[in-house]
Backbone as CSV, one residue per row, in Angstrom:
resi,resn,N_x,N_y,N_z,CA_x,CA_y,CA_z,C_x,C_y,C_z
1,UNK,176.237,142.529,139.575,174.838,142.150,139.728,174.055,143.303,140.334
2,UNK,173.181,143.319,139.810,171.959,144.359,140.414,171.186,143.863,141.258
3,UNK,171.144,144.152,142.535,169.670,143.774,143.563,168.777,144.511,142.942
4,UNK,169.015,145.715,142.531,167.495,146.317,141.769,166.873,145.677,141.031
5,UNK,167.530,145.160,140.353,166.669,144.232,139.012,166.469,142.948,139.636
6,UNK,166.709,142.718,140.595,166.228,141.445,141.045,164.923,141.593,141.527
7,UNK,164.429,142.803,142.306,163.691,143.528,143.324,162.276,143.889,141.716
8,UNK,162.986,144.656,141.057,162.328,144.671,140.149,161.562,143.323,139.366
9,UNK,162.124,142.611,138.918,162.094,141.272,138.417,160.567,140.465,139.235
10,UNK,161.043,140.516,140.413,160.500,139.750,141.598,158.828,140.307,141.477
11,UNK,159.112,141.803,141.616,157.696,142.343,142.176,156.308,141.940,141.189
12,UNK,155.528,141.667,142.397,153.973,141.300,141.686,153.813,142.260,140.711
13,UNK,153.852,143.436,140.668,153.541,144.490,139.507,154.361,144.895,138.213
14,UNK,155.550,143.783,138.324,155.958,143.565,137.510,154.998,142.947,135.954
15,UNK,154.748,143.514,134.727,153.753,143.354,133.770,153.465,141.757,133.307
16,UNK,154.070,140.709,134.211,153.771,139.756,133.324,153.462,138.355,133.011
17,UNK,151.844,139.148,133.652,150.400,138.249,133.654,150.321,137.166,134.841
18,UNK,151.472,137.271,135.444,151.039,136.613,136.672,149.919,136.361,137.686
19,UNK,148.864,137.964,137.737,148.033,138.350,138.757,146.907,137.270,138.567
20,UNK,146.951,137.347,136.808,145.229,136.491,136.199,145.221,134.846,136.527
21,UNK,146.389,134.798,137.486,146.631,133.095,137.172,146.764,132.525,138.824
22,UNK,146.075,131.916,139.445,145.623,130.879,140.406,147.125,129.926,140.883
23,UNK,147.643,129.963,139.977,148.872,128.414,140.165,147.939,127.051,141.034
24,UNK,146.965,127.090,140.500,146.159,125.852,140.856,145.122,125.595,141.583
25,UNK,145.356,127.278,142.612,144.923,127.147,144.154,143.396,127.495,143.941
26,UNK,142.641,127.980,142.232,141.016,128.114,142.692,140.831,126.556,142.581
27,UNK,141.589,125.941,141.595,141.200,123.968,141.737,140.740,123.550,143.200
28,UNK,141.859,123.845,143.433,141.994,123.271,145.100,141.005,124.135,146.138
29,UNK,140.977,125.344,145.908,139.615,125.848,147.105,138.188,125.267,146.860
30,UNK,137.723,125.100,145.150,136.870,124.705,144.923,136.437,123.373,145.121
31,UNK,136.874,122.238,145.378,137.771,121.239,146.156,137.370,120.645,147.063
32,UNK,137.571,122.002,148.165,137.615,122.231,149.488,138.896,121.867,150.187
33,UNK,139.987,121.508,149.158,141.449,120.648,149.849,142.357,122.115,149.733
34,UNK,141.677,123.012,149.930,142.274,124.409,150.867,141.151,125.203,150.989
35,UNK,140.976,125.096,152.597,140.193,126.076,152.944,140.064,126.992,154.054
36,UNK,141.468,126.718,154.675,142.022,128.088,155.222,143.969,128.409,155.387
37,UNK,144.590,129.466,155.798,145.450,129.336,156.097,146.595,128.024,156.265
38,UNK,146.201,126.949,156.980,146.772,126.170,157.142,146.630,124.876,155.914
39,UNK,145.535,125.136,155.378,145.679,124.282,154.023,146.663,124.930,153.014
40,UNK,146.689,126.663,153.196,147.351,127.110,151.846,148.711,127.003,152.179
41,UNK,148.888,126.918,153.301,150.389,126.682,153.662,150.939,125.106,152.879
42,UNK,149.987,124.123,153.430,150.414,122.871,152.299,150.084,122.962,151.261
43,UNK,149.486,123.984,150.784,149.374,123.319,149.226,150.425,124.370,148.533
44,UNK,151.042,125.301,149.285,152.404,125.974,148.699,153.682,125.092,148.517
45,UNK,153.517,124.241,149.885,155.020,123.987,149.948,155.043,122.538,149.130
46,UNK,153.749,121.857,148.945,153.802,120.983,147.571,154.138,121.533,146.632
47,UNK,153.678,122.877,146.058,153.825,123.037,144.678,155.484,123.716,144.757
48,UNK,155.558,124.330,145.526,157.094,124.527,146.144,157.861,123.819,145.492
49,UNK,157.926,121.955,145.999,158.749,121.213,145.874,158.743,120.484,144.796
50,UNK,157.684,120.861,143.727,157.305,120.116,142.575,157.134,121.263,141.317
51,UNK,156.414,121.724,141.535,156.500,122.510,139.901,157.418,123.888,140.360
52,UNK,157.221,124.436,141.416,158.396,125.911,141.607,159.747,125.087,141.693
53,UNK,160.430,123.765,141.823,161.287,123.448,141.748,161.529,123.165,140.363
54,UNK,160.995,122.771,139.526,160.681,122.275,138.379,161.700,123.788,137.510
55,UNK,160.384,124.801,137.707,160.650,126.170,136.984,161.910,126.878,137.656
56,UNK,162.137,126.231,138.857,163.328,127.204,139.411,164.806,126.731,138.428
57,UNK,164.752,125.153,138.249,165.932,124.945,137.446,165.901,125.051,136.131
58,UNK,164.363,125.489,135.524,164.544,125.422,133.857,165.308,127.517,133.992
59,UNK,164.524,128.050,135.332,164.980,129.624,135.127,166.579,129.649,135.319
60,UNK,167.062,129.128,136.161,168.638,129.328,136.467,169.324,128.236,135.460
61,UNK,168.823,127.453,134.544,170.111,126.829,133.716,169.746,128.204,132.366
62,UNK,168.585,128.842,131.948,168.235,129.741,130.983,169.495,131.185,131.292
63,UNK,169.153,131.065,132.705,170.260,132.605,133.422,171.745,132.105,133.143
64,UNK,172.195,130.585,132.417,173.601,130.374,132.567,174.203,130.863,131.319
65,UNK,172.761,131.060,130.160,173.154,131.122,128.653,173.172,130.270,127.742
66,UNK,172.547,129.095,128.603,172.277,127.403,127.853,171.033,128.094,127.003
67,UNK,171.158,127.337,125.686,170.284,126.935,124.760,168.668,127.711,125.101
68,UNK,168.263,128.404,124.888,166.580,128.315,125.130,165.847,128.081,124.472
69,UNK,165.725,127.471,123.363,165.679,126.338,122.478,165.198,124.816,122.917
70,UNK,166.703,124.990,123.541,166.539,123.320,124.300,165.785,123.394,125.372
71,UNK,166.242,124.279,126.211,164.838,124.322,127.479,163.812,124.578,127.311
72,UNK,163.265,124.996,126.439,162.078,125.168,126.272,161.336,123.673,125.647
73,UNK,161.740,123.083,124.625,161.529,121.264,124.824,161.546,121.002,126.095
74,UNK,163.167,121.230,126.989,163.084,120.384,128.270,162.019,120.763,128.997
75,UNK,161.273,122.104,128.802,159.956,122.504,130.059,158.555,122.159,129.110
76,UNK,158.614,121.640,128.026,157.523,120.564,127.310,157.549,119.309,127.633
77,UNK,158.398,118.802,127.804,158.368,117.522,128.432,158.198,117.531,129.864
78,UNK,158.653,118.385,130.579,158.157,118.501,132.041,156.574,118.691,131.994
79,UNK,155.952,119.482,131.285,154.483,119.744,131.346,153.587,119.273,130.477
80,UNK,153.252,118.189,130.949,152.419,116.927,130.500,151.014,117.096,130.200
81,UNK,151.044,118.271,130.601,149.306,118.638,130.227,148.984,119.654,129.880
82,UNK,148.381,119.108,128.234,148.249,120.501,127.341,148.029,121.908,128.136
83,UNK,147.063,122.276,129.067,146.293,123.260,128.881,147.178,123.722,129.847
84,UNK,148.276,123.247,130.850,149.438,123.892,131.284,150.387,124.107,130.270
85,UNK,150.497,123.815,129.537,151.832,124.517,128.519,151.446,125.135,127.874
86,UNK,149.322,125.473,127.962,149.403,126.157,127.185,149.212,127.839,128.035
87,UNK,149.062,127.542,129.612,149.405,128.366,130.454,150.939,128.968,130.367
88,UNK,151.697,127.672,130.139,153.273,128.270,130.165,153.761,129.265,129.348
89,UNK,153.508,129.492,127.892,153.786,130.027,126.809,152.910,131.669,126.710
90,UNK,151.634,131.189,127.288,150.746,132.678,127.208,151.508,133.193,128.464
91,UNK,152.109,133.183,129.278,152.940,133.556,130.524,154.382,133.942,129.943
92,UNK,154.758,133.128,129.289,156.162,133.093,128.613,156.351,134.587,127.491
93,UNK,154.201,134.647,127.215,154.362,135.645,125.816,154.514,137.024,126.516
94,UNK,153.889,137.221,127.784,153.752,138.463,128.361,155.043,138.768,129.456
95,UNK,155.770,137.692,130.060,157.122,137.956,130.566,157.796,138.499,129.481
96,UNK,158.274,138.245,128.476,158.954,138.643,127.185,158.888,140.310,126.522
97,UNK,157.139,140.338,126.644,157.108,141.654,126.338,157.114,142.940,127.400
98,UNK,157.733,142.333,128.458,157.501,143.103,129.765,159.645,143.019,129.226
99,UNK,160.130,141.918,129.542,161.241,142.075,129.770,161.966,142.615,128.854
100,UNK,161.201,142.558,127.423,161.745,143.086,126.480,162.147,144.991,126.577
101,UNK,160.996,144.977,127.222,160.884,146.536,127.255,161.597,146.859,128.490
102,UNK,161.815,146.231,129.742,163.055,146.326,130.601,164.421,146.418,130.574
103,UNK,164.821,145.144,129.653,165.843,145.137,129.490,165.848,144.446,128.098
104,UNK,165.712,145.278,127.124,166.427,144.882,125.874,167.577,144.082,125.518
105,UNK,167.926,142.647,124.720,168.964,142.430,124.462,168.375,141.167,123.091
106,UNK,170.008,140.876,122.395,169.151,139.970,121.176,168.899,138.761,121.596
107,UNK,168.528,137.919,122.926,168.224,136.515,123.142,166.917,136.709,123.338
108,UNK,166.617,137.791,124.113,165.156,137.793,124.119,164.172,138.015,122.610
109,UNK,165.138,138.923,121.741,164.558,139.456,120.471,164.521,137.956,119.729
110,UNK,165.567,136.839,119.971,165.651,135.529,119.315,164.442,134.341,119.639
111,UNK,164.245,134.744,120.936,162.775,134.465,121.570,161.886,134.590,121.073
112,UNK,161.811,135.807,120.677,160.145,136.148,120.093,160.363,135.499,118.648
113,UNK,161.447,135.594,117.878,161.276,135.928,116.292,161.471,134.058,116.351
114,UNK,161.800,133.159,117.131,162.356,131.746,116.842,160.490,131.281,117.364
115,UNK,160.079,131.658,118.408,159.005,130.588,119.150,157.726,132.351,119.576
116,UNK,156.845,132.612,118.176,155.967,133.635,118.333,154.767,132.953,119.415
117,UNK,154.467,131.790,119.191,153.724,131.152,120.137,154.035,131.428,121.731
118,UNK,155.187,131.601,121.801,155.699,132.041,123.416,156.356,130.666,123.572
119,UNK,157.354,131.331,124.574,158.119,129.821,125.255,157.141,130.209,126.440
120,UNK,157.735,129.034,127.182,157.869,128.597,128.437,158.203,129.609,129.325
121,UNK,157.512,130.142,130.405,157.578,131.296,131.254,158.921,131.156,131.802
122,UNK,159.298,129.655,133.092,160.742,130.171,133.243,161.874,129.910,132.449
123,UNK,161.473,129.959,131.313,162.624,130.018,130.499,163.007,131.502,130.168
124,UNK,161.855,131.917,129.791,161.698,133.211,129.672,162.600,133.960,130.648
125,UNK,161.631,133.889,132.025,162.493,134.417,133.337,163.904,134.577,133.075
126,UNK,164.344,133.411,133.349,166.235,133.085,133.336,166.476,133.938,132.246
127,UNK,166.088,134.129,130.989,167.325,135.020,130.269,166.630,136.349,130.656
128,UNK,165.736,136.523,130.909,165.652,138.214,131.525,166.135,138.601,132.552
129,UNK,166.569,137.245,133.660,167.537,137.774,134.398,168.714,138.322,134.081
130,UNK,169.115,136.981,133.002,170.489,137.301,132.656,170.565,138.453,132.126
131,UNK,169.732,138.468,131.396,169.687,140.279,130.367,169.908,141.295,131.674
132,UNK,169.215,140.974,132.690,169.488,141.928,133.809,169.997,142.178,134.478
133,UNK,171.665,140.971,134.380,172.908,140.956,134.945,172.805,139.956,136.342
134,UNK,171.872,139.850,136.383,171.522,138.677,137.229,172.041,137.199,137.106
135,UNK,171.992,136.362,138.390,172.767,135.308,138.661,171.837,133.984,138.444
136,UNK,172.125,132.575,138.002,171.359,132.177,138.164,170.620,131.357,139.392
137,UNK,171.323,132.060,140.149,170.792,131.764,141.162,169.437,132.448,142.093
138,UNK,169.751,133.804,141.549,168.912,134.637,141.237,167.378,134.261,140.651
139,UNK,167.661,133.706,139.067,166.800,133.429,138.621,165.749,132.021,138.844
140,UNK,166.737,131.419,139.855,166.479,130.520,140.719,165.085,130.710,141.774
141,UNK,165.979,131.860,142.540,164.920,132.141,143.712,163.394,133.155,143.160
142,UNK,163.726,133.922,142.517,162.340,133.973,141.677,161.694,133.544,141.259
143,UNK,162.198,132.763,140.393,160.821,131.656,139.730,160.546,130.455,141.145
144,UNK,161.130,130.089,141.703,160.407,129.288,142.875,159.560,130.288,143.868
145,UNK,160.302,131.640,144.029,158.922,132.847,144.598,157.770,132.965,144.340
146,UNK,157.772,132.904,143.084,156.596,133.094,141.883,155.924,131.552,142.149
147,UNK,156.397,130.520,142.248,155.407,129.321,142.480,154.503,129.436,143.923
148,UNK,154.841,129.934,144.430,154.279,130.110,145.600,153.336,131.345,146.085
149,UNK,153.579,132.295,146.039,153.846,134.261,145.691,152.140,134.134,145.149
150,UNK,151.788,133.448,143.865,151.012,133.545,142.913,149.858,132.647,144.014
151,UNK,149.844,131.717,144.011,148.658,130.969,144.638,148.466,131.570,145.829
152,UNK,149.540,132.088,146.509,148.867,132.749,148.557,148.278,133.933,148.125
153,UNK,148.459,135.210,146.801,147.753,136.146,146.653,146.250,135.351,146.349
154,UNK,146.423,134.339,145.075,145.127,134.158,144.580,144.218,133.554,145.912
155,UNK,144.737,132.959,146.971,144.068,132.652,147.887,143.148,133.835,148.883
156,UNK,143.571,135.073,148.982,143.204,135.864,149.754,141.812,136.175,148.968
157,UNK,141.980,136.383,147.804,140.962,136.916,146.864,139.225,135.679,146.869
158,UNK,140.015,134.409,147.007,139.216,133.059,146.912,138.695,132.999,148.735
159,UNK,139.588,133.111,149.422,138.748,132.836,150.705,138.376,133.866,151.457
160,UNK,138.825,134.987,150.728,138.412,136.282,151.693,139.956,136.117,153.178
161,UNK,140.843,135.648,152.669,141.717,135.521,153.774,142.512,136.624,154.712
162,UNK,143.209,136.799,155.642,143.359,137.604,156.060,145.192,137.624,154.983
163,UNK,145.222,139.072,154.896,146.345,139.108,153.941,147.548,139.040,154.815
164,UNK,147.335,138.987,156.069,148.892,139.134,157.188,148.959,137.415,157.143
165,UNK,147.952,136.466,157.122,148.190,135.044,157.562,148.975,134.790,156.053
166,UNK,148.377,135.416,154.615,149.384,134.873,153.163,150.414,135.133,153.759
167,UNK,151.263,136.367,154.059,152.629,136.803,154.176,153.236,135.526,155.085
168,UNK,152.343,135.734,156.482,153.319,135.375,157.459,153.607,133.513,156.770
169,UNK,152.558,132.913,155.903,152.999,131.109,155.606,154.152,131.597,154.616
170,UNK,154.091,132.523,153.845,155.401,133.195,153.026,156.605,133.254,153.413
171,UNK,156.928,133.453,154.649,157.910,133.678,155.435,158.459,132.338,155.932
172,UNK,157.736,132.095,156.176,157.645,130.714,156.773,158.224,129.069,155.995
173,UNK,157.881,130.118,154.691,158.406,128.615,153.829,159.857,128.973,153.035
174,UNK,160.223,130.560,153.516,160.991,130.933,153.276,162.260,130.216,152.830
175,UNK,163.285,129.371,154.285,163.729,129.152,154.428,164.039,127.520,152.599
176,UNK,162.607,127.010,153.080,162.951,126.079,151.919,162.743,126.660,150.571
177,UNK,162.437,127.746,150.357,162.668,128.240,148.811,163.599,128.346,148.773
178,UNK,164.760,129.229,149.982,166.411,129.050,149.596,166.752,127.835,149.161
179,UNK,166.612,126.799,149.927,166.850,125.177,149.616,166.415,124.936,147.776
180,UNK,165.505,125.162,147.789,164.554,124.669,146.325,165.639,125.291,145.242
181,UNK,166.092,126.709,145.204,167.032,127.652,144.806,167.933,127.215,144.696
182,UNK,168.731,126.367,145.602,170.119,125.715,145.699,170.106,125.153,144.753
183,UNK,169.212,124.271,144.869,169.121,122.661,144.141,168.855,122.927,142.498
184,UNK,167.902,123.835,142.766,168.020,124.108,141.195,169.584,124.957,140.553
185,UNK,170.303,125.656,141.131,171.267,126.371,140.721,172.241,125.720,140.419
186,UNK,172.523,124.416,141.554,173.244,123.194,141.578,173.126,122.088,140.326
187,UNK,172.068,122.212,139.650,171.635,121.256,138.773,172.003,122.318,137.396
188,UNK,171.441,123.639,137.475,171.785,124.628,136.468,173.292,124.078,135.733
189,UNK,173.940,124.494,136.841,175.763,124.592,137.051,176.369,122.924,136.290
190,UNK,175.742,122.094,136.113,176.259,120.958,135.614,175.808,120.469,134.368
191,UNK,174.620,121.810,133.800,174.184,121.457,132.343,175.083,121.302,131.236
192,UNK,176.537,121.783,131.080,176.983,121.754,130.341,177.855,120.364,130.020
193,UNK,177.915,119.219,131.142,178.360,117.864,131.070,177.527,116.943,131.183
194,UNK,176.032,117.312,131.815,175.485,116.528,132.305,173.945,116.479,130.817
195,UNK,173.755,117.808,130.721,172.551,117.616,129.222,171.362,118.576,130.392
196,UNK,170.127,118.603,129.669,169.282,119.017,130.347,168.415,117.899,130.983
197,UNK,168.611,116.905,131.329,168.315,115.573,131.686,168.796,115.429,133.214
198,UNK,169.530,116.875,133.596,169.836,116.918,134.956,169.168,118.213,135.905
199,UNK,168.165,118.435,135.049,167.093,119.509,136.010,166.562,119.106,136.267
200,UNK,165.877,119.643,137.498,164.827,118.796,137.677,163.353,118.360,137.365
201,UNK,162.961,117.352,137.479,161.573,117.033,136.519,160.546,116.426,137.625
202,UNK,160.395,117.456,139.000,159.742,116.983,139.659,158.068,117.005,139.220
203,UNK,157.203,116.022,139.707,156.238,116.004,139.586,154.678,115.902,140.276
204,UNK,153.372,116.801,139.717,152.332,117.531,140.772,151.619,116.647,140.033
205,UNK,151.479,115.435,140.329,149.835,114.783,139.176,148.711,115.346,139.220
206,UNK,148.360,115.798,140.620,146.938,116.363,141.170,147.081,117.895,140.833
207,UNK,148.316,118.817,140.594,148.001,119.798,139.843,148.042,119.963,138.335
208,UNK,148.189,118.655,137.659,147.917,118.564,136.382,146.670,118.132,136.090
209,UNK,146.379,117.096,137.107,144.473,116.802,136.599,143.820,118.051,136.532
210,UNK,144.187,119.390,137.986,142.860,119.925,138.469,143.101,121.339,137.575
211,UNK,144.339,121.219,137.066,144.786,122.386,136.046,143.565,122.216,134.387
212,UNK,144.064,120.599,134.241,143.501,120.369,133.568,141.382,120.259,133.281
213,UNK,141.297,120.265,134.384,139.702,120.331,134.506,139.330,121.868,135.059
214,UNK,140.296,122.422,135.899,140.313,124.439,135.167,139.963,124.751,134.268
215,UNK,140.723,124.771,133.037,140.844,124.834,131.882,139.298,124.504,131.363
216,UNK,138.739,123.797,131.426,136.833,123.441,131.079,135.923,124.292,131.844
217,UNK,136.547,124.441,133.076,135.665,125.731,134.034,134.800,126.676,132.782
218,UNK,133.461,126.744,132.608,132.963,128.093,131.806,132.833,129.103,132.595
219,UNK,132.595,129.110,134.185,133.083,130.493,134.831,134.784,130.049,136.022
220,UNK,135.261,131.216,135.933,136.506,130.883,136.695,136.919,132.609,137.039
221,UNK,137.700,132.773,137.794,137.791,133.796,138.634,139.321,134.188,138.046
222,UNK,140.310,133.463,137.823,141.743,132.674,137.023,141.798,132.300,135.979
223,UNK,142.419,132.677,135.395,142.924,132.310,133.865,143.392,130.893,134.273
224,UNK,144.125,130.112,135.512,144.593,128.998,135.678,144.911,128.716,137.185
C-alpha cells in the first residue's frame, strides 16, 4: 500500500471537482441553520453520519473489486433525489478523468466506456483507490473526509469564517470519521455473502429537500 497515494487521493487539489460543490452547506447558511462555527460543526457530523457514511461504504466495497456496475445502482437507490445523482455522476465524471490520468488501469477505462454519463463519485473513488493499491479501508476514510472536508471549506468562503475554527471542528470530528470508516469497511468485507443490501443506506431528508431546491437557485455561489 502506498500512503502517497492515499495523501495524494485525499488532497483538496486533487482535480476532481470537489472545490465547485457546497455538500449542502450554502442550503443551510442561506437558511440560517449554520451560521457560525458551532453550527458547522453540527451540520458536519450529520452529514458525517448519513451521506459520508453512505459514500464511505459504496467507496470501500468498490476498493474490494465488487461489481461497479452493481454499486453504482446500489448508490442510485441510495440517492433519491434527482438533482443529487445528478451531482453524483458529474463528480463521478471528473474523479475518473483525474484518476484516469493518475493511475491508469482497465476498470476505470470499463467505467467510462460502460456508464459515459458518469457513475457515482464514490464508486468512482474506491476503484481509484484500488487502482492505487490502496485498502478499502482507505477508500473508506476518504470518501467520509470528503463528506465533511467539502462543506467546512465551502463554509469559510460563505461566512467569511475564520479558517483555524474549519480545521480545528475537523479535528475534532476526527475521531468519528475513523468510526464511520470502520463501519463502512466492516460492511464492505461481507459484500460477497451478504449482497449490496448490506451497505449502508443511511439517510439526510433535509439534505435532499435543500439539495434539491439548490439545484433551482438562478444565482448560487456552488454547483451544489
Amino acid at each position: 500500500m502506498s500512503h502517497a497515494a492515499l495523501l495524494v487521493l485525499a488532497d483538496g487539489r486533487f482535480p476532481a471537482g470537489g472545490h465547485a460543490h457546497s455538500g449542502g452547506v450554502e442550503a443551510a447558511v442561506a437558511s440560517h441553520g449554520v451560521h457560525d462555527a458551532s453550527s458547522l460543526e453540527a451540520f458536519c457530523r450529520g452529514r458525517l453520519h448519513t451521506a459520508g457514511l453512505t459514500a464511505a461504504g459504496l467507496a470501500a466495497a468498490a476498493a474490494t473489486g465488487y461489481d461497479p456496475m452493481a454499486l453504482d445502482e446500489a448508490a442510485d437507490a441510495r440517492t433519491p433525489v434527482p438533482a443529487l445523482r445528478q451531482v453524483a455522476r458529474k463528480l463521478g465524471r471528473q474523479m475518473l478523468r483525474a484518476a484516469r490520468a493518475a493511475w491508469p488501469c482497465p476498470e476505470l477505462d470499463r467505467i467510462a466506456h460502460r456508464l459515459p454519463q458518469g457513475a457515482h463519485q464514490p464508486v468512482v473513488l474506491g476503484v481509484a483507490a484500488r487502482a492505487a493499491g490502496l485498502t478499502p479501508l482507505d477508500a473508506a476514510q476518504c470518501a467520509a473526509y470528503e463528506s465533511i472536508g467539502g462543506p467546512a471549506t465551502a463554509a469559510v468562503r460563505l461566512l467569511s469564517l475564520d479558517p483555524f475554527d474549519a480545521t480545528a471542528l475537523l479535528a475534532r470530528l476526527a475521531g468519528e470519521l475513523d468510526d464511520v470508516a470502520a463501519t463502512a469497511d466492516e460492511a464492505a468485507a461481507r459484500l460477497t455473502t451478504d449482497g449490496v443490501g448490506v451497505l449502508p443506506a443511511a439517510s439526510s431528508p433535509l439534505l435532499d429537500i435543500t439539495g434539491e431546491q439548490h439545484a433551482a437557485w438562478s444565482m448560487r455561489l456552488f454547483a451544489s
